[in-house]
N, C-alpha and C positions, 0 to 999 in steps of 0.2 A: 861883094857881099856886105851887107849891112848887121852890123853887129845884133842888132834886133832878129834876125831872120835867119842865124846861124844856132842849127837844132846843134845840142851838144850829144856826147855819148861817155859815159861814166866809167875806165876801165877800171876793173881789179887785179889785185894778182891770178895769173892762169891757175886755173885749178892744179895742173900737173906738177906744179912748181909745192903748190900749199901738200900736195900728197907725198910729193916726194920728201919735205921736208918733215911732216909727219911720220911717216914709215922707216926715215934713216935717221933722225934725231942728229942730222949734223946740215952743217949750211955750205955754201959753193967757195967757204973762206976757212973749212975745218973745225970750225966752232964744235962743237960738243950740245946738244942742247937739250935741256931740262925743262919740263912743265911746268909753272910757277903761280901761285897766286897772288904775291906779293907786290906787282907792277899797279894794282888796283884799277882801276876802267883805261881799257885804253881801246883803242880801234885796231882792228883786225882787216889785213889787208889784202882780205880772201871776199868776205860776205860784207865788207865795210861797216861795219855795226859793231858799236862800244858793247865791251864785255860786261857782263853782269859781276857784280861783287863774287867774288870768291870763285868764279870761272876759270880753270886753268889756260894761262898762253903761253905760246914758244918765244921767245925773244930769239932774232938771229939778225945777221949783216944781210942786207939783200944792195943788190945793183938794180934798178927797175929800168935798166935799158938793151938793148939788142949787144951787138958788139964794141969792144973797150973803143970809148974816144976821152981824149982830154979832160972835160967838162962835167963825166960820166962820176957819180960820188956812190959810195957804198955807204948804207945806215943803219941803224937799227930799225926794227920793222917788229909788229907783233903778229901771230897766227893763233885763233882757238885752239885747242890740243887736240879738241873734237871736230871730226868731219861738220864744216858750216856750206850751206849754197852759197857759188859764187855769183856777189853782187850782179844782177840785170840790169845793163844801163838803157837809162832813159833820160829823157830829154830833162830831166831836175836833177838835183843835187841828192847825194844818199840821205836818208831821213837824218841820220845818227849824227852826221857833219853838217848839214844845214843850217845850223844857227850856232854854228861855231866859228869864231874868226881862223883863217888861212893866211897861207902864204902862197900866191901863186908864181909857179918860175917858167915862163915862156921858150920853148925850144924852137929851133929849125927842121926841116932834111935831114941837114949832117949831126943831129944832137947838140952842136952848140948852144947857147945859152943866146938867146933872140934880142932878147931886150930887157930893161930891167926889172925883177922882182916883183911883184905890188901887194900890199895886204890889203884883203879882203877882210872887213867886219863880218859881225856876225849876220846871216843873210847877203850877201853881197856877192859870194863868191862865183855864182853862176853868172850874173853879169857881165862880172869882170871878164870873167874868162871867156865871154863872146863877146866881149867889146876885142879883147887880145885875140883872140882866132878869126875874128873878120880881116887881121890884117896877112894873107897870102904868107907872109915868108915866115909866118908863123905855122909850125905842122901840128903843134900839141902843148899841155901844159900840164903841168905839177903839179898836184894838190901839196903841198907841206903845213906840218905843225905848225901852229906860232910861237907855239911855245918852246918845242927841243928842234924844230927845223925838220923834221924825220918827213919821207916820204909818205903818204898816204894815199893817192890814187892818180890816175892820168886822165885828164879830159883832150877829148877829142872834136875834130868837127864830125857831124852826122853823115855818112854817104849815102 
């Protein structure tokens, strides 16, 4: 596969996860959680789209991976308070993150940690992350913050 020529796919968090957290006001860690306006824009990890000023979101711990392994990190994560669609992935980057510098963190199969980290400038991140997923023993990769390191979405190779 030629890093050129690997379509990508954009995950979000599953809806059922964003509903569930919605409807019980608590997270898979006990948290307690409150609607807030006070975080001021941040991205939301359901529809991937920065909140509007004074938009209420849920702050909570999420794990964005399948079953517990080593490597596996819990973080803070935001969700609008309101029902949002969850992001449609296509072959570009969400509009909202697109010309925002990243952090991407490369995975395996077994969830370990692939290879090292890389920051993506602003524009950049789509690149990178099919230059990293051309290589086979890589399964998928991380969107993270640059700034607080927080999870924000998973890309994928396209099937």
């Amino acid at each position: 596969i030629h890093a050129i020529q690997t379509k990508l796919r954009f995950v979000a968090m599953p809806t059922e996860l964003a509903e569930h957290i919605r409807e019980s006001l608590r997270d898979e860690y006990g948290n307690v959680l409150e609607a807030g306006v006070e975080h001021g824009s941040a991205p939301c990890r359901h529809c991937l789209r920065y909140s509007e000023p004074g938009e209420p979101l849920l702050l909570f711990s999420y794990r964005p991976f399948g079953e517990p392994r080593p490597y596996q990190e819990v973080g803070p994560v935001f969700l609008h308070e309101r029902s949002c669609e969850r992001h449609i992935s296509q072959d570009s980057i969400p509009d909202d993150v697109a010309d925002r510098p990243v952090v991407l963190r490369p995975y395996d199969k077994e969830d370990n940690i692939a290879d090292p980290q890389r920051y993506a400038a602003a524009g950049e991140a789509a690149s990178i992350a099919r230059e990293m997923l051309a290589d086979e023993n890589i399964t998928y990769v991380h969107a993270r913050s640059r700034s607080h390191g927080c999870y924000l979405f998973r890309i994928e190779r396209e099937n």
